[in-house]
N, C-alpha and C positions, 0 to 999 in steps of 0.2 A: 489521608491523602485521597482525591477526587483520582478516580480510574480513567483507563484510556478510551472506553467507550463512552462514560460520562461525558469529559472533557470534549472527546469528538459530537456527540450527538449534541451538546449547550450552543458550540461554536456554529454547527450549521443552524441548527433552531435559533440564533443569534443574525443570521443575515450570509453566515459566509457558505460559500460553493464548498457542495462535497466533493470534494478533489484532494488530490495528491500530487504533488510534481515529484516524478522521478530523477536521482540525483546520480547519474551513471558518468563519469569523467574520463573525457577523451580528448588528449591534450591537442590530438590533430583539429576537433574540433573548436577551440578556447581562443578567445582574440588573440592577436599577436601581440597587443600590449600589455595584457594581462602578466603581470612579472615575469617579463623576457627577463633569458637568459638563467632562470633561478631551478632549483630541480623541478623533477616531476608530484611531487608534493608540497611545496612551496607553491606551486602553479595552483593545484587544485583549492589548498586552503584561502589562498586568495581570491580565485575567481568566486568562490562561495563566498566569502567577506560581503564581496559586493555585490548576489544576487540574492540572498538570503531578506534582506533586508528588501526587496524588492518583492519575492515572492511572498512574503508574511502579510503584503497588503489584500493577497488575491488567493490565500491557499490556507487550510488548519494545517495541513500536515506536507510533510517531507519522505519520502523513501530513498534515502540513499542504498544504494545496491554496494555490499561489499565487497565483491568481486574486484569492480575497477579500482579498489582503494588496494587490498591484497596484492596486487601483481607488481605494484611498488615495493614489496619487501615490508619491512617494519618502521617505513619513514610513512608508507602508503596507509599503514593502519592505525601510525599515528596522526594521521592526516583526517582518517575518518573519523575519530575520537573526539577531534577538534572540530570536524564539520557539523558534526551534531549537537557539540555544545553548544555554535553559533546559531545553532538551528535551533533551541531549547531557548537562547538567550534574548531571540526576536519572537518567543510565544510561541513556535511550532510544536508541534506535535511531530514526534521523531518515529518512525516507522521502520524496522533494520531491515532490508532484505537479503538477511540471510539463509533463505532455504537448507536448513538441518533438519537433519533425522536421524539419529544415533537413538542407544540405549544405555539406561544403568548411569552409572558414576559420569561416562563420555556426555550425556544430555544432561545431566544436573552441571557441569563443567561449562556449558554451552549456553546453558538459561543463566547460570549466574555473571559468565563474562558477557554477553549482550543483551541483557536487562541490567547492565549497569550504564550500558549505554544509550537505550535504545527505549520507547514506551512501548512498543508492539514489536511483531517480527513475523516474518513470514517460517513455515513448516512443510519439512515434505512429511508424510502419513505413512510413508510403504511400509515401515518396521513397526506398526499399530501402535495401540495407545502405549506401550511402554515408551516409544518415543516423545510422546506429545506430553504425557505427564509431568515430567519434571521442569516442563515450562508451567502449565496451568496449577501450580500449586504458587505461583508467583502471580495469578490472574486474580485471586483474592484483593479484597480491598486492604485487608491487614496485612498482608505481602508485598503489597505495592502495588496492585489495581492494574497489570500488565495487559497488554494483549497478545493476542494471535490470530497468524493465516492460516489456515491450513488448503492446501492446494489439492484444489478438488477438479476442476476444469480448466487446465492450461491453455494460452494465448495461443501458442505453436503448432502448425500442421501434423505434427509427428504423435499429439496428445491422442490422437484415436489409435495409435499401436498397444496400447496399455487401456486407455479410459473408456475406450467402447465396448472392450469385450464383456459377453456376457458374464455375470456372475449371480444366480439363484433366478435368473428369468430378467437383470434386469443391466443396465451398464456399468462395468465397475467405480465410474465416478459417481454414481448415485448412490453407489452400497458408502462411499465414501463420503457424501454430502449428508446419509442417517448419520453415520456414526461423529462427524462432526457436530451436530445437533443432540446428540448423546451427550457427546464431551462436554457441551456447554450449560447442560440441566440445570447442574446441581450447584451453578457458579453465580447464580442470579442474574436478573435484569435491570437494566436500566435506562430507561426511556424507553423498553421494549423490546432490545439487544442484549447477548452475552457476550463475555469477555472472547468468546471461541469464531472468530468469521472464515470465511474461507476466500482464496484467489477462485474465480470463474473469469473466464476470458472472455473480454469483449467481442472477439471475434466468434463465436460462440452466440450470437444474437437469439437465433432459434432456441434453443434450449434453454433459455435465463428465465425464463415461466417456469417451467418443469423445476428448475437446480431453485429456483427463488421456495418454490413449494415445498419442499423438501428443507430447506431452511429458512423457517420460517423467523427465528429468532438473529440471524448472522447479520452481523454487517461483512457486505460482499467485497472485496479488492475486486474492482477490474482493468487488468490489461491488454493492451491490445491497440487503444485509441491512435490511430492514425498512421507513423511508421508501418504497423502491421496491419493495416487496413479494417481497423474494427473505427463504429463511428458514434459517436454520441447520441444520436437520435435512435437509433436501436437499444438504448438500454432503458429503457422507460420503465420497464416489469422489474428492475434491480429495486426498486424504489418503492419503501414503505409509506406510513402517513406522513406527515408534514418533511418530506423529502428526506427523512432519514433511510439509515441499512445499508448507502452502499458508496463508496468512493471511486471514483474516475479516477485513473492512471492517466497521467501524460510525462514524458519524458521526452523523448525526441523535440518534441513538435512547440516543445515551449525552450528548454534547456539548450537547444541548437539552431535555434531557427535563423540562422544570420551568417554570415561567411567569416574566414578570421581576419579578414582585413576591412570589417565592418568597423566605422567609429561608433556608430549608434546602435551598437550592439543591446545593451544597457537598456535601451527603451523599447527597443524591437522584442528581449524578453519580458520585460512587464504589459508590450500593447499583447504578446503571444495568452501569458499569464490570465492577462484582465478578458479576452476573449472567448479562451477555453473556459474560466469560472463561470461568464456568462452562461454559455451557452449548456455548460451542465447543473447549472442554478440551473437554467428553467426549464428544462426535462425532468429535474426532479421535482418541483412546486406543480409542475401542471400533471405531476404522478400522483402526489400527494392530496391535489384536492380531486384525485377522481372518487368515484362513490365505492368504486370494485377495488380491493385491495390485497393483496396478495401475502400479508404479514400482518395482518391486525390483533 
C-alpha cells in the first residue's frame, strides 16, 4: 500500500495544487436548499455529496475537522465516517483533524479508531512522544503508510502564551519542531519527506524560515489562510523543491463563500476552489525553481 506522503507528494508532482480544503460544517452557513428540513446530519452528508466531487477537481486532500461532526451526537460521527468515505471515493486524500494527545492503551485506542478512517491526522505533542507513538507505528508502510501533524506553531493569537516561552535558550515551539524531526528519522523518506509533518500557522509568516529549518524533512500543514488573516503569498519558504513539503489550508474562504439563499452556490465553491489552487500552485512552483532551498 503507497503511503500518505507518497500519495500526497505523486499528486502535486502530477500538476495538482498543494492544498487542503478544510471541511468544518455549519448548518447556519449551508444553502437552504441543501436537504431542507432533514436533521443536522443528513444536512451535512449531503451538502458534502455535492461538493466533494467538486472539490476532487481542484484539491489532493480534505480535512475534515471532527469537532463539528461530534456536537451532533452519534448521528454527527456517523456523518463523519461517511463524509470521508465520499471523500476516499472521489480520490482524496482524507486528513482527520483530530488534534489527540493521550497516553498508553487511550492513544493506541485513538490511532486505531481514526486510522481506520482517516490517511493522516493532526496531534497535540504536550504529553511527549509517548503520546505520538502509538500513532507512528501505523506511519510504516507495512502498517498502512499513515500520516501525521504534529502541532508545532499554531494559527491563533493565544499560541505565544505557551509557544514562545523560552525553553534551553530557545522557544518552546522550536524545542518542538527538533523533536518532530526526531520522530520522523527512522520512518523513512519519500520524495524527500516523513511520514511525521507538523501544523505551523500561516499566520506566523515571519518565522516559517526558522520552523521550515528546523524541519527540514516535514511536510508542513498550514493554517490560517484568509478567515484569520494569514495570506498565501507569505508562505513561499513553506516550500521545498518542485513545490513539495507543505499544504495550504483553506476552509472558510472556499467552503463558505456564498450566502444560504445563494442558488449558485455550487459554482461560487468550485470558481472559490479553482482560484485558491491557483494561486497556491504558483507560489509553490516559483519556490521550487528558486536556486536557494530551504529542505534539499
Amino acid at each position: 500500500m503507497q503511503s500518505f506522503v507518497g500519495r500526497l507528494a505523486e499528486r502535486v508532482l502530477g500538476g495538482q495544487a498543494p492544498v487542503v480544503i478544510g471541511l468544518d460544517p455549519r448548518l447556519d452557513a449551508f444553502p437552504n436548499q441543501v436537504a431542507a428540513g432533514k436533521s443536522p446530519a443528513e444536512r451535512i452528508v449531503a451538502f458534502y455529496r455535492a461538493t466533494l466531487p467538486v472539490i476532487a477537481r481542484h484539491a489532493p486532500c480534505v480535512k475534515p475537522n471532527v469537532a463539528f461532526f461530534e456536537c451532533y451526537g452519534s448521528a454527527g460521527y456517523r456523518a463523519y465516517e461517511e463524509v470521508c468515505a465520499d471523500a476516499k471515493r472521489h480520490g482524496l486524500l482524507v486528513l482527520g483533524d483530530i488534534k489527540r494527545g493521550d497516553i498508553g492503551s487511550t492513544a493506541e485506542a485513538y490511532a486505531e479508531g481514526h486510522f481506520a478512517i482517516a490517511d493522516a491526522v493532526t496531534l497535540h505533542p504536550y504529553l511527549g512522544l509517548d503520546s505520538v507513538q502509538p500513532f507512528l507505528k501505523h506511519c510504516t508502510p507495512a502498517n498502512g503508510g499513515k500520516g501525521v501533524f504534529v502541532l508545532v506553531r499554531t494559527s491563533n493569537p493565544g499560541a505565544k502564551d505557551f509557544q514562545d516561552l523560552a525553553v534551553g535558550g530557545e522557544p518552546l515551539c522550536d524545542v518542538v519542531a527538533r523533536a518532530v524531526t526526531r520522530w520522523g528519522h527512522d520512518l523513512g523518506l519519500e520524495h524527500g519527506y516523513s511520514p511525521v509533518g507538523a501544523v505551523v500557522g500561516a499566520t506566523w509568516p515571519q518565522e516559517l524560515a526558522r520552523l521550515r529549518a528546523l524541519l527540514p524533512h516535514a511536510w508542513l500543514l498550514l493554517p490560517g489562510v484568509g478567515a484569520q488573516g494569514g495570506k498565501v503569498q507569505d508562505l513561499a519558504a513553506a516550500f521545498g523543491p518542485k513545490g513539495l513539503g507543505a499544504l495550504v489550508n483553506q476552509s472558510r474562504g472556499v467552503m463558505q463563500c456564498f450566502k444560504p439563499d445563494d442558488t449558485q452556490w455550487l459554482d461560487r465553491i468550485e470558481a472559490a476552489a479553482k482560484s485558491f489552487a491557483a494561486e497556491c500552485r504558483a507560489v509553490a512552483m516559483a519556490q521550487g525553481r528558486s536556486p536557494v532551498q530551504g529542505n534539499s
